[in-house]
DRENTORKOL-3810 file (N, C-alpha, C; in nm, 4 decimals):
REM DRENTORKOL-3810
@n.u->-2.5216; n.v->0.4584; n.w->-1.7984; ca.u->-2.4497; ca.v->0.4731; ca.w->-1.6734; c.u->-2.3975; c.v->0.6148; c.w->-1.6661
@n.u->-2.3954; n.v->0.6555; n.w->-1.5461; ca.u->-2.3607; ca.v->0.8374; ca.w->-1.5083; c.u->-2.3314; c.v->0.8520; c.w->-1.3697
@n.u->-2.1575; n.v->0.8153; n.w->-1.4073; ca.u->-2.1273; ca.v->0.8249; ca.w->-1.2377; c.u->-2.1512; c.v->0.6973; c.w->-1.2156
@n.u->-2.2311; n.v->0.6814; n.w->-1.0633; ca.u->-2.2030; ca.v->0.6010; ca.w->-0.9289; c.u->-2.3946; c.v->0.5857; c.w->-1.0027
@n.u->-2.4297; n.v->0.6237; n.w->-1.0777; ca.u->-2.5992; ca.v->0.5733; ca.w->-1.1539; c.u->-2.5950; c.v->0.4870; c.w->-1.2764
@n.u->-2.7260; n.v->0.4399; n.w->-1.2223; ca.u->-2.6854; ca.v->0.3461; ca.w->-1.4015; c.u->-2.8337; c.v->0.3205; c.w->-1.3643
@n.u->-2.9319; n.v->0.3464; n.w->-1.4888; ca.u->-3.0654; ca.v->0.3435; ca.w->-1.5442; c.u->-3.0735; c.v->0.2129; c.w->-1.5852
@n.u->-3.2286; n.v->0.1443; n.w->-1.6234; ca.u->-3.2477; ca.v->-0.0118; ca.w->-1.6822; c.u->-3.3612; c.v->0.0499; c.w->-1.6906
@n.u->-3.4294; n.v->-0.0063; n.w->-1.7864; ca.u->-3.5617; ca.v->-0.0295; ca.w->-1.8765; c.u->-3.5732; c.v->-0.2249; c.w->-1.8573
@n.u->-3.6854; n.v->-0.2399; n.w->-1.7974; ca.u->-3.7782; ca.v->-0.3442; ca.w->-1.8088; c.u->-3.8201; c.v->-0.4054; c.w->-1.9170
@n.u->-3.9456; n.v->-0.4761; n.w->-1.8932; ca.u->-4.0148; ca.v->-0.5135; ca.w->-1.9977; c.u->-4.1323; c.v->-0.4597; c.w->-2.0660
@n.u->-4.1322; n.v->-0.4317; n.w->-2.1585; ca.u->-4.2150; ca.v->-0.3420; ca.w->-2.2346; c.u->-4.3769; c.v->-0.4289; c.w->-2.2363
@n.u->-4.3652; n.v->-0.5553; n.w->-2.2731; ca.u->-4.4888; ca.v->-0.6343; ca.w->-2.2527; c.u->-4.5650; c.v->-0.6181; c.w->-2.1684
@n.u->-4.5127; n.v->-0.6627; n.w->-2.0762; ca.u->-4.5739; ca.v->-0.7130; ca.w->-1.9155; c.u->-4.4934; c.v->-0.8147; c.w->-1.8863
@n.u->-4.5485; n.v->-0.8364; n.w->-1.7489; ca.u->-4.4461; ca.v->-0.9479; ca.w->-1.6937; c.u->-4.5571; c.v->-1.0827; c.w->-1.7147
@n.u->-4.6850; n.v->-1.1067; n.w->-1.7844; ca.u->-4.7460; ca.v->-1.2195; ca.w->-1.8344; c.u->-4.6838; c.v->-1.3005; c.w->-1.9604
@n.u->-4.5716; n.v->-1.1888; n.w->-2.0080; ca.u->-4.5231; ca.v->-1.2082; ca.w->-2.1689; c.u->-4.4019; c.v->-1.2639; c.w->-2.1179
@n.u->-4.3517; n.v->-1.3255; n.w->-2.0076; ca.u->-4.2438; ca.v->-1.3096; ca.w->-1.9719; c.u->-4.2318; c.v->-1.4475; c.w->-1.9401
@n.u->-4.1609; n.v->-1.5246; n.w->-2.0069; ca.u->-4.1472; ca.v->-1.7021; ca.w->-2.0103; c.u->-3.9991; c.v->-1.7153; c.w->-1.8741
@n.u->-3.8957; n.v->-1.6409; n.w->-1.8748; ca.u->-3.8011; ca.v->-1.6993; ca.w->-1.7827; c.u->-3.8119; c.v->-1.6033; c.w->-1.6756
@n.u->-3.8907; n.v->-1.4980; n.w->-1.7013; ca.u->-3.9022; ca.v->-1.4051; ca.w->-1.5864; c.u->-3.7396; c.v->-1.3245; c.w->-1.5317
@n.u->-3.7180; n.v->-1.2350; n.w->-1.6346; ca.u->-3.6294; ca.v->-1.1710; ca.w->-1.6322; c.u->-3.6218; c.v->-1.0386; c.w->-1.4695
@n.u->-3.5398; n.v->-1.0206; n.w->-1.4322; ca.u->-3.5687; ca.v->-0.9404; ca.w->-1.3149; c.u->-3.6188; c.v->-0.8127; c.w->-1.3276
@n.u->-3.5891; n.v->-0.7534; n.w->-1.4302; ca.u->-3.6947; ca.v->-0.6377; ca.w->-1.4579; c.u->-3.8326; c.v->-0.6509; c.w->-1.5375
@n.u->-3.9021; n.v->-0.7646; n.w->-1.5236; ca.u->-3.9974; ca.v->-0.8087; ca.w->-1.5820; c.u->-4.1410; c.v->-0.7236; c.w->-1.5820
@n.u->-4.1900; n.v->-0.6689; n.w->-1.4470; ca.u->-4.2618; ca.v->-0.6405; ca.w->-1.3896; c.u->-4.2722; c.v->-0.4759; c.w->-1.3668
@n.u->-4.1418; n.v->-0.4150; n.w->-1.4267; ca.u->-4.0542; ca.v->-0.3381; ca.w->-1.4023; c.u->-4.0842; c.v->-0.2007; c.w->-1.5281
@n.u->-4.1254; n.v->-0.0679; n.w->-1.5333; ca.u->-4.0645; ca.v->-0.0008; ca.w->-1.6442; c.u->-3.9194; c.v->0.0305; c.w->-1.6468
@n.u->-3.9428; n.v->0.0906; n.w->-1.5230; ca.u->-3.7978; ca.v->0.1877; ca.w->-1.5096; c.u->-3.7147; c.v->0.1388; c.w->-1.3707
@n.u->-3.6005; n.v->0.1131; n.w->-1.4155; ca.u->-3.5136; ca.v->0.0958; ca.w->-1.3007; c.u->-3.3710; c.v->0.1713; c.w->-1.2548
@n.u->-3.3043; n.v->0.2440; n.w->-1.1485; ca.u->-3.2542; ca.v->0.3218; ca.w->-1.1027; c.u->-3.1434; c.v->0.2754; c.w->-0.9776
@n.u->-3.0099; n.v->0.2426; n.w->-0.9893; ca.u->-2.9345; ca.v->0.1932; ca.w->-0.9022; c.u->-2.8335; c.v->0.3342; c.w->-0.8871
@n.u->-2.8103; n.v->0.2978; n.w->-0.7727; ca.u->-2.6890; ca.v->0.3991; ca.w->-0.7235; c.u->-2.5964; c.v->0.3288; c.w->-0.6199
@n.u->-2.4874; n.v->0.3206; n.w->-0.6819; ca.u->-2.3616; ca.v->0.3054; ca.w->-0.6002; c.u->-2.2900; c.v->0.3881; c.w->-0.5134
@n.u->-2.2628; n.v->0.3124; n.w->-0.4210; ca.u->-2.2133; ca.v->0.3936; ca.w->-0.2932; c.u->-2.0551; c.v->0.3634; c.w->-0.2488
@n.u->-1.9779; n.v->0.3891; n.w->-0.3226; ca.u->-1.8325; ca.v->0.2978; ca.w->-0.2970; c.u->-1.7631; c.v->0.3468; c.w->-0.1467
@n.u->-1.8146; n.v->0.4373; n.w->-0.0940; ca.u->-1.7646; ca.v->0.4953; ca.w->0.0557; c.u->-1.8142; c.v->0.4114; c.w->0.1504
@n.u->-1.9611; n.v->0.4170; n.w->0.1480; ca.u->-2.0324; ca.v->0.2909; ca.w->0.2199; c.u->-2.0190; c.v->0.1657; c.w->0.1455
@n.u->-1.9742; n.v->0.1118; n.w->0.0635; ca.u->-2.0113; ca.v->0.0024; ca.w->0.0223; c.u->-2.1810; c.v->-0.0658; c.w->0.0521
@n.u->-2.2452; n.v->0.0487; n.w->-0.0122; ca.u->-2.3546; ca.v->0.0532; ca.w->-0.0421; c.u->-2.4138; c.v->0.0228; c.w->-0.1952
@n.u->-2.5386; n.v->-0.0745; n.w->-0.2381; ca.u->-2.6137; ca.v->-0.0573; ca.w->-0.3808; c.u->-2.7406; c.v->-0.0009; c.w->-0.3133
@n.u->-2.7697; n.v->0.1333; n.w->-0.3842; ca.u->-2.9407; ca.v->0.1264; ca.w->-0.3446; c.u->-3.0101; c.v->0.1226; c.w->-0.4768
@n.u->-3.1246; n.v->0.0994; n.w->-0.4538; ca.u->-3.2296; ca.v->0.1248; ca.w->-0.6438; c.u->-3.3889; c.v->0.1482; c.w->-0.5538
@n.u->-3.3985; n.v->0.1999; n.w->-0.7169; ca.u->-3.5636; ca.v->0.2494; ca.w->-0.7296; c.u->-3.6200; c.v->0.1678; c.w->-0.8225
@n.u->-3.7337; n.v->0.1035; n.w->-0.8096; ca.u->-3.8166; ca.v->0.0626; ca.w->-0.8878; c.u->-3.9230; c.v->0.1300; c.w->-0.9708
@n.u->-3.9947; n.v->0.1170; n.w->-1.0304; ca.u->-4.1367; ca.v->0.1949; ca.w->-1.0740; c.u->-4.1798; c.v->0.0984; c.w->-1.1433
@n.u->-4.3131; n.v->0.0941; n.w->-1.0706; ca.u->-4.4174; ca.v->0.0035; ca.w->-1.0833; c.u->-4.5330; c.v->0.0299; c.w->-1.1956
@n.u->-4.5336; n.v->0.1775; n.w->-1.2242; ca.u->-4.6331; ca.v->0.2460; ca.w->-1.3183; c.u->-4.6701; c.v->0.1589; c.w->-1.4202
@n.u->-4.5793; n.v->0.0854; n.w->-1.5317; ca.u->-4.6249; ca.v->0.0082; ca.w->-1.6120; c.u->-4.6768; c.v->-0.0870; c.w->-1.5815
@n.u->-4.6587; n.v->-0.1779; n.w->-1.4401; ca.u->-4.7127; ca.v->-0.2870; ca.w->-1.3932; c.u->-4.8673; c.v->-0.2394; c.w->-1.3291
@n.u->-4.9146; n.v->-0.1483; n.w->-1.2919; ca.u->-5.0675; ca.v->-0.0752; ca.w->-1.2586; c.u->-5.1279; c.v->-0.1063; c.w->-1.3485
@n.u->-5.0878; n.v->-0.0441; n.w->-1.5059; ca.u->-5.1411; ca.v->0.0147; ca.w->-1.6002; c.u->-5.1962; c.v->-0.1474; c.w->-1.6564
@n.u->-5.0500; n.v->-0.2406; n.w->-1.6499; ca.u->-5.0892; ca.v->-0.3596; ca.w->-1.6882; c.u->-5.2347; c.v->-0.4326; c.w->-1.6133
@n.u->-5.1792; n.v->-0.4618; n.w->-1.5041; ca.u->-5.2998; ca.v->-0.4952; ca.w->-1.3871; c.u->-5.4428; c.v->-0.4265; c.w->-1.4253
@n.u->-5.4386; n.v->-0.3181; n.w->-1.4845; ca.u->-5.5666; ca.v->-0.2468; ca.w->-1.4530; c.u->-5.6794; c.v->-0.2620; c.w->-1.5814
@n.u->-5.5757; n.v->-0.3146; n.w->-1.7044; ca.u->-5.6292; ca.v->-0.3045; ca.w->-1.8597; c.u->-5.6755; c.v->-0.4698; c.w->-1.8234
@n.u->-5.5724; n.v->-0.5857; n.w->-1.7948; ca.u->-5.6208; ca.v->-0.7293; ca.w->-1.7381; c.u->-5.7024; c.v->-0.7344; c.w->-1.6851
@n.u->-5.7308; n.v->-0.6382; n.w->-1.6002; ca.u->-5.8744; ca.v->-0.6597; ca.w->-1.4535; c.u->-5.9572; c.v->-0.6136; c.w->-1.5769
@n.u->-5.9505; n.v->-0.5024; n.w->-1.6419; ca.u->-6.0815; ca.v->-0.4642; ca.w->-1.6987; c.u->-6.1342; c.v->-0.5643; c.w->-1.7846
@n.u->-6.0414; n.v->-0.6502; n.w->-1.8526; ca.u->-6.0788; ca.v->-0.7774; ca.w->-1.9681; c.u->-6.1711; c.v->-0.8511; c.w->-1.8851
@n.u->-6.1143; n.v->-0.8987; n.w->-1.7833; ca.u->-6.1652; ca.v->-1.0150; ca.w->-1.6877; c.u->-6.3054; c.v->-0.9805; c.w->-1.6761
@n.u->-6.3096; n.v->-0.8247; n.w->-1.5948; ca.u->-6.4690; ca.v->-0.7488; ca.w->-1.6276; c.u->-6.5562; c.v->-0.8092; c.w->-1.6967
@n.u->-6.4969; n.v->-0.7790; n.w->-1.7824; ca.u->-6.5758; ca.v->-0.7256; ca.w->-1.9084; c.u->-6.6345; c.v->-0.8574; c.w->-1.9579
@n.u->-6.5642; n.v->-0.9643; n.w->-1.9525; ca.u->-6.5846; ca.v->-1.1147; ca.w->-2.0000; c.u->-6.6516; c.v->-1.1999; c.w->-1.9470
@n.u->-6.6341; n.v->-1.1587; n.w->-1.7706; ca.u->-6.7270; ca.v->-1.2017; ca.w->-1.6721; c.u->-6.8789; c.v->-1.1683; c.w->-1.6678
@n.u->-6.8939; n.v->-1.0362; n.w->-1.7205; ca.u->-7.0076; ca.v->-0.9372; ca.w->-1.7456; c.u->-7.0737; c.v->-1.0234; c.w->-1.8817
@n.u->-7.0421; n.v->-1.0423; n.w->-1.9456; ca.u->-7.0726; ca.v->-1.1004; ca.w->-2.0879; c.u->-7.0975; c.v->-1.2002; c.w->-2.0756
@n.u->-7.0569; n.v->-1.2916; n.w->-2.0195; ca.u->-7.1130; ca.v->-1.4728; ca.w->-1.9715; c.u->-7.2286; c.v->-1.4491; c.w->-1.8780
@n.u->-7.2495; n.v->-1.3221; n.w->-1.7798; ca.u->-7.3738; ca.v->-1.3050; ca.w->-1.7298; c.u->-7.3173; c.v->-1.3530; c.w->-1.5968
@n.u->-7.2414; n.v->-1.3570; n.w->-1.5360; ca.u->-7.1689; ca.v->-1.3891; ca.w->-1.4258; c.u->-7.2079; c.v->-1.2536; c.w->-1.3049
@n.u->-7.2931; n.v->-1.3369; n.w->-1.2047; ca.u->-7.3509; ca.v->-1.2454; ca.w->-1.1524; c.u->-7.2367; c.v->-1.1244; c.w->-1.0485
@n.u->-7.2942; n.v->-0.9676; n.w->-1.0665; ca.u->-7.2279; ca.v->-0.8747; ca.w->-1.0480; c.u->-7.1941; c.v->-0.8527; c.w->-0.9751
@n.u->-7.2499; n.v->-0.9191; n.w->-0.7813; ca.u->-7.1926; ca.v->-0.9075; ca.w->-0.7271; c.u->-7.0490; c.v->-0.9652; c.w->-0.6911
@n.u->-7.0868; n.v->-1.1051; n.w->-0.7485; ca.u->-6.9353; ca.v->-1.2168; ca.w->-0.7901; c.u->-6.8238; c.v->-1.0960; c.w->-0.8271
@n.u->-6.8546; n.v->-1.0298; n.w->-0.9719; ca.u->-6.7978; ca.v->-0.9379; ca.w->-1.0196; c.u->-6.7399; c.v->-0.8180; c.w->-0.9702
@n.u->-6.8014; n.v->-0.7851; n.w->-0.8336; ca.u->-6.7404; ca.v->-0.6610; ca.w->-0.8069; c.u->-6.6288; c.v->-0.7259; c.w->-0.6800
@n.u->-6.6480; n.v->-0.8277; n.w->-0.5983; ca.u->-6.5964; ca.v->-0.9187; ca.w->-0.5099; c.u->-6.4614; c.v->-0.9600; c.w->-0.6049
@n.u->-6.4750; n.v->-0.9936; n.w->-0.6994; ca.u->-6.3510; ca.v->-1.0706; ca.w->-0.7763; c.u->-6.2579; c.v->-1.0181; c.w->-0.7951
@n.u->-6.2855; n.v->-0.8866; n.w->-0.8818; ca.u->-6.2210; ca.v->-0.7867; ca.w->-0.9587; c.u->-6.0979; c.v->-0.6837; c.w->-0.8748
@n.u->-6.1395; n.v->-0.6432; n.w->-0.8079; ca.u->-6.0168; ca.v->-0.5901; ca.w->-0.6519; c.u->-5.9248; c.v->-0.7488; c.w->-0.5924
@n.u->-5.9653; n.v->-0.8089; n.w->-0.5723; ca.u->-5.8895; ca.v->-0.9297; ca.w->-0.5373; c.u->-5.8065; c.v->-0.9825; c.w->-0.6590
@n.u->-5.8574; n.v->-0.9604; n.w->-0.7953; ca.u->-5.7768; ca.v->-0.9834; ca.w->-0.8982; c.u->-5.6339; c.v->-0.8931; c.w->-0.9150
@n.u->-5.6880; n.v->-0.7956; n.w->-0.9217; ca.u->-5.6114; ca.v->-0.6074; ca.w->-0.9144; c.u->-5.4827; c.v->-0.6372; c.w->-0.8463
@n.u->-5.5259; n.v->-0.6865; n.w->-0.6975; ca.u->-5.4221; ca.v->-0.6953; ca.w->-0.6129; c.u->-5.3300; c.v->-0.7847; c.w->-0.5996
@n.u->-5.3803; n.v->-0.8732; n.w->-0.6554; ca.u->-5.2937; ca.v->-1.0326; ca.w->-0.7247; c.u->-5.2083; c.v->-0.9993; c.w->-0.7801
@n.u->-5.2317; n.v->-0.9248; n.w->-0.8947; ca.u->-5.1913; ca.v->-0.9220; ca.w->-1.0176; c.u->-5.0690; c.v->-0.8110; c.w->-0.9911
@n.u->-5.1078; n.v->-0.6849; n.w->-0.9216; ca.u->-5.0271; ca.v->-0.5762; ca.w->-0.8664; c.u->-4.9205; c.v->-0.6405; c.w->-0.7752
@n.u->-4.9731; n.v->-0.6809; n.w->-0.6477; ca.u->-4.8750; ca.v->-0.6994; ca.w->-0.5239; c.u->-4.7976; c.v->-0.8464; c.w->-0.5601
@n.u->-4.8609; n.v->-0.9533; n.w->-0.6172; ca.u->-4.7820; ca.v->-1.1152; ca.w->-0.6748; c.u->-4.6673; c.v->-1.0452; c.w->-0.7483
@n.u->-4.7114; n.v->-0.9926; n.w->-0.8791; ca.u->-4.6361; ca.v->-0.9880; ca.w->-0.9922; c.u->-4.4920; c.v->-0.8505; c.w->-0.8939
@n.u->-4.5180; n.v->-0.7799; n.w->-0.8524; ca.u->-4.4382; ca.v->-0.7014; ca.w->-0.7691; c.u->-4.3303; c.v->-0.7290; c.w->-0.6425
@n.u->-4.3798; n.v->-0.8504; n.w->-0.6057; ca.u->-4.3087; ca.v->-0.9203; ca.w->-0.4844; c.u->-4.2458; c.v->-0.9981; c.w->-0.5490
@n.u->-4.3023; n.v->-1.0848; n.w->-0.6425; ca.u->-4.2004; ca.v->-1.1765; ca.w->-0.7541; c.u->-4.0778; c.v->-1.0869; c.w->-0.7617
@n.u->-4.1029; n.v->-0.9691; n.w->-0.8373; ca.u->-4.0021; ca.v->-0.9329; ca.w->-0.9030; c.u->-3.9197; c.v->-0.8232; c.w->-0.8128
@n.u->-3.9608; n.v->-0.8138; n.w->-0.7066; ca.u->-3.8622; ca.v->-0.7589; ca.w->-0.6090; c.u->-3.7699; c.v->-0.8830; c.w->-0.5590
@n.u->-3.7941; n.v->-0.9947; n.w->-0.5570; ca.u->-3.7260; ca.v->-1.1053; ca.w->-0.5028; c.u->-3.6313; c.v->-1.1220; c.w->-0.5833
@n.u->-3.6815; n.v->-1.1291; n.w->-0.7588; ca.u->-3.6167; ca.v->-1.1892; ca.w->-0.8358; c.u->-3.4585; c.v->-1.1086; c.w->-0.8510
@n.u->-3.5099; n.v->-0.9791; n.w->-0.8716; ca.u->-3.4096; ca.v->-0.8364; ca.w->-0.8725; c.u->-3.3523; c.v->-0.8852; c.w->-0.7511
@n.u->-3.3747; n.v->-0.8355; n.w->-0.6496; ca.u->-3.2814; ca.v->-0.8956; ca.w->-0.4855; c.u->-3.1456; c.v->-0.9797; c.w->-0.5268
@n.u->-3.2273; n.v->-1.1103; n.w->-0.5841; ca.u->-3.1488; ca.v->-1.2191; ca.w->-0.6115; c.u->-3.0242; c.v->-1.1714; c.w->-0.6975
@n.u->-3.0832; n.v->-1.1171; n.w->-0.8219; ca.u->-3.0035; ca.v->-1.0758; ca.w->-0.9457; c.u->-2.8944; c.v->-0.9703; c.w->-0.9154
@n.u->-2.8893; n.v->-0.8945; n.w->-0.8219; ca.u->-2.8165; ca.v->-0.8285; ca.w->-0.7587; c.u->-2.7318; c.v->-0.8850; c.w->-0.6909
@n.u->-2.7701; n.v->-0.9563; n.w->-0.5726; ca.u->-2.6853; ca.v->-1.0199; ca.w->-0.5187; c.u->-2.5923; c.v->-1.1633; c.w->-0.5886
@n.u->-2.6366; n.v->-1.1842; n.w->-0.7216; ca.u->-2.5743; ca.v->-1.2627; ca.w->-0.7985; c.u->-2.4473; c.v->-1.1822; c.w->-0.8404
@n.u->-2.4892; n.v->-1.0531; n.w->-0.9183; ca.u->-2.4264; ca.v->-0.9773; ca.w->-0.9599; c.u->-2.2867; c.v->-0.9210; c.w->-0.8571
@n.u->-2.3514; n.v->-0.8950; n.w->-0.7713; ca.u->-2.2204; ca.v->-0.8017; ca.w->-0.6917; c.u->-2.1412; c.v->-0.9115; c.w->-0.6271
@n.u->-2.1784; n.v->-1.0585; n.w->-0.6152; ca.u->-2.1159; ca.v->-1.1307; ca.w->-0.5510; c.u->-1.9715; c.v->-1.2236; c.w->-0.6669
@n.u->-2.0340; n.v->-1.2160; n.w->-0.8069; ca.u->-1.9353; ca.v->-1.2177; ca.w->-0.9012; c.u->-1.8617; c.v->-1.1029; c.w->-0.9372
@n.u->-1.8757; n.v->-1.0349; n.w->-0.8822; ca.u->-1.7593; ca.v->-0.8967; ca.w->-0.9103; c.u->-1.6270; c.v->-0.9200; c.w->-0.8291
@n.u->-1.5257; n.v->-0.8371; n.w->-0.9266; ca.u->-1.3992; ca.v->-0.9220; ca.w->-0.8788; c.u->-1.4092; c.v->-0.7846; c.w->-0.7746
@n.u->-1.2953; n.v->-0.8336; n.w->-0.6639; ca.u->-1.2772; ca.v->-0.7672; ca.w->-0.5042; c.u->-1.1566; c.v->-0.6818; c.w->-0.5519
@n.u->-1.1610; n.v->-0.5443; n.w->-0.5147; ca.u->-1.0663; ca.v->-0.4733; ca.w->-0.4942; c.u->-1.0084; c.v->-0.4249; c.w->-0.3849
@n.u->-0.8935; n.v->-0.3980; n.w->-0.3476; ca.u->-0.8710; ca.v->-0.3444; ca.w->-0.2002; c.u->-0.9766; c.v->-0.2007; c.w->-0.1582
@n.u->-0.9662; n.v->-0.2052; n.w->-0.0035; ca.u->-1.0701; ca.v->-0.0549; ca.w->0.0483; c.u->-1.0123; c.v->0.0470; c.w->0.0064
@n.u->-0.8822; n.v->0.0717; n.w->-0.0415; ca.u->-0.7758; ca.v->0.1327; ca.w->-0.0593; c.u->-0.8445; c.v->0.2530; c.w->-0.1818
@n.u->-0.8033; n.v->0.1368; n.w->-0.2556; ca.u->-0.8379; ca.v->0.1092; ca.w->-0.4442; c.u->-0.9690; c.v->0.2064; c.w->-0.4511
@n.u->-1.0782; n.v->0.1321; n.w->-0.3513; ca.u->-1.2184; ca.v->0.1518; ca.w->-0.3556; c.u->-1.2529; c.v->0.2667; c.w->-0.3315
@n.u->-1.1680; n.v->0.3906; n.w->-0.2114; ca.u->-1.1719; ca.v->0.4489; ca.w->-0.1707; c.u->-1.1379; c.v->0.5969; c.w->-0.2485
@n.u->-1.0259; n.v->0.5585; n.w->-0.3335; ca.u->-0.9889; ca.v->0.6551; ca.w->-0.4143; c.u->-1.0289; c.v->0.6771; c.w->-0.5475
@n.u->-1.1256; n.v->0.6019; n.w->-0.6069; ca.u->-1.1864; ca.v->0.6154; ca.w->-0.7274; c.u->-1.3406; c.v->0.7212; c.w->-0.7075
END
């Protein structure tokens, strides 16, 4: 935490390794900033590790599909529709989940006056 910032690290696995589905699951790097004037939270996500994941999975699938003799056009039809599953599912999950976890979070925080809020 630094200031009105505070950094989070995800899951190092993937979010396939991920049994309760933690909100940064899907997630490398995460980035919040507090806004106590506006009574504002904003954040950044980064998805980079979740690509990298998606992209090494699609290639297995490839590769396995290719090897059973699974014809190629099947294969080239599948493989982008997998990609994007795997990218935009696992990404919308975990934008929801985060959403949630946030709004869990700030809604158990104890209330201070605008006063209070204003002068810190």
């Amino acid at each position: 935490m630094n200031g009105n910032h505070v950094t989070c690290a995800g899951s190092v696995i993937g979010p396939a390794f991920s049994f309760k589905w933690p909100a940064l699951a899907p997630f490398g790097r995460g980035e919040l900033e507090i806004d106590p004037t506006d009574h504002q939270v904003r954040y950044r996500l980064r998805v980079a590790h979740l690509i990298v994941f998606a992209t090494v999975a699609t290639a297995c699938m490839g590769a396995v599909m290719l090897a059973v003799r699974f014809p190629s056009v099947g294969v080239a039809l599948f493989l982008p529709i997998a990609w994007a599953w795997l990218v935009g599912g696992n990404a919308l999950i975990g934008v929801l989940c985060f959403n949630a976890f946030l709004r869990r979070s700030l809604a158990a925080m104890p209330k201070a006056p605008r006063e209070q809020l204003a002068t810190a």
